[in-house]
N, C-alpha and C positions, 0 to 999 in steps of 0.2 A: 475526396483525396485524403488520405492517411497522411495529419503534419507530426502525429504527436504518436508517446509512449506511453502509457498508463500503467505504473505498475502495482500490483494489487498482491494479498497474502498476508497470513496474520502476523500478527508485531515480531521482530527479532527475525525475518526470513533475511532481512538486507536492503528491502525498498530505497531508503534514503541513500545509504553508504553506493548500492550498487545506481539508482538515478543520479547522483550526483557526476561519479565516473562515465554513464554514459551519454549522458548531456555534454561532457568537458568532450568527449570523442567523436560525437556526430556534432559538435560547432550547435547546440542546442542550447537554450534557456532550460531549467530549472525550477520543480515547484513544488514541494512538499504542502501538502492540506494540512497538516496538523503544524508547521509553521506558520501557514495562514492565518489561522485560528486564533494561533498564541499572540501575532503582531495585531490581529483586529482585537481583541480582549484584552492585552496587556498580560496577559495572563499564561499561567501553566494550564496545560488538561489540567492536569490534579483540581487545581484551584478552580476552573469552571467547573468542573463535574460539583466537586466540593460544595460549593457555592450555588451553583445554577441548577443543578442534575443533569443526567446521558441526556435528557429529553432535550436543553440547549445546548446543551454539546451539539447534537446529532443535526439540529437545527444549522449551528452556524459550520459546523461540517459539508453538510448540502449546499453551502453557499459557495465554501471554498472549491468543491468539487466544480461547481459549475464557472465559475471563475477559470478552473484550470481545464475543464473541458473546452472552453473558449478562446486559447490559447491557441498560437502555431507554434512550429520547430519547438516544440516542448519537452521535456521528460518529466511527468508529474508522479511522484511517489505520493499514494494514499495511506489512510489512516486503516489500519486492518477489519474497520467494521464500516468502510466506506461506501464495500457491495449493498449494505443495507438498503440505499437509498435506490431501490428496484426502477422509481421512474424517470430519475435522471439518466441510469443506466442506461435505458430504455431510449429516451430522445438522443441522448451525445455516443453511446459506446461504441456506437459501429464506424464512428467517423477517428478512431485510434486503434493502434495496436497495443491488444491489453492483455499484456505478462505477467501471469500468475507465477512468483516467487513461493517455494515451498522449501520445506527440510523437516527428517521425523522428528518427531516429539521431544525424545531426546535431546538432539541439539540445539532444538527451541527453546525448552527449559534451561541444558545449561546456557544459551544465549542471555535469557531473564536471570541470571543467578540464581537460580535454585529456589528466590523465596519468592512471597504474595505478591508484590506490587514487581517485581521483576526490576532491574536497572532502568527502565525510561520512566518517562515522569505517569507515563499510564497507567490507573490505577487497576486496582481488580478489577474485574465486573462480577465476581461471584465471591471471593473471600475465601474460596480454596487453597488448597496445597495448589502452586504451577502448574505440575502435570498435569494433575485433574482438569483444571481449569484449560488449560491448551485442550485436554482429549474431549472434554466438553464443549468449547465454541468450535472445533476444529467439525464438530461432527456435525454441525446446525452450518457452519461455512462451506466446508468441502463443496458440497453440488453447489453452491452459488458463485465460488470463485470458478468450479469448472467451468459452468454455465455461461459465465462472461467474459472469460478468456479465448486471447486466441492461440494463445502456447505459453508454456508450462517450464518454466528454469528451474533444479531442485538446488536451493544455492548450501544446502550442508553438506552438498556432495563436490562440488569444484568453488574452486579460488574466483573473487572477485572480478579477475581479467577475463577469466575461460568465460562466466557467465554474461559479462559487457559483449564481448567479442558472440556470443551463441544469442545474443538480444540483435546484435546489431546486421548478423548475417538475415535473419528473418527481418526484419524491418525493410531490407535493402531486397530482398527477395521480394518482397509485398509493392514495395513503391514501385520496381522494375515491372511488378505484375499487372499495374493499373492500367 
């Protein structure tokens, strides 16, 4: 049975902003991984990556994911390199409806403000100009966010409600179908 939402896509697509509003609409709990992260660490990304490296980042990443995969009536927004973890994917993914959030590059960038480290506390991963760096993970992500989705919101193209409301009609489509 399908209890939960998964939403997946790289940073600045709307994950957090648009799971928080669909959580408060289907009467659902709420669960961002890279909040998790921060309350088990005390800590920013910035400052574990800083500190620890991607390497336990990614570590205590996998943990939060499966925490939230474990979860019912959920809406859990992931961290944009959260697909990474191929085997988790693998055991929990089919037991959620998983919504790949997208928008071109563009709005990506200006989403990040234009510079390196972008508005959220996430740092580079490569120390390029933005774009670059968006057109370069975006190109190693694309087939694996397609791959583990099960439908596709482009949220640079409609308003937060239109995309809640285009999340919620397939979920309700999906449980009705079970």
């Amino acid at each position: 049975m399908i209890d939960k939402i998964v939403l997946i896509g790289y940073r600045a697509t709307g994950k957090s902003t648009i799971g928080r509003a669909l959580a408060s609409k289907l009467s659902f709990s709420f669960l961002d991984t890279d909040s998790l992260i921060r309350s088990k660490c005390n800590s920013s990304i910035e400052e574990i990556v800083g500190s620890q490296g991607w390497d336990a980042f990614r570590k205590y990443e996998a943990e939060a994911l499966i925490k939230a995969f474990e979860s019912s009536n959920t809406v859990v927004a992931t961290g944009g390199g959260a697909i990474m973890h191929r085997d988790i994917w693998a055991q929990y993914g089919r037991k959620a409806l998983v919504v790949w959030l997208t928008a071109d590059l563009s709005v990506l960038a200006g989403r990040l403000g234009g510079n390196d480290a972008g508005n959220s506390e996430r740092p580079t991963l490569t120390g390029k100009a933005i774009d670059q760096e968006i057109a370069d993970i975006l190109e190693v992500r694309t087939p694996i966010y397609r791959e583990l989705s099960d439908y596709a919101v482009d949220t640079g193209r409609m308003s937060i409600a239109v995309a809640v409301d285009s999340i919620t009609e397939k979920f309700h489509s999906i449980a009705v179908g079970e």
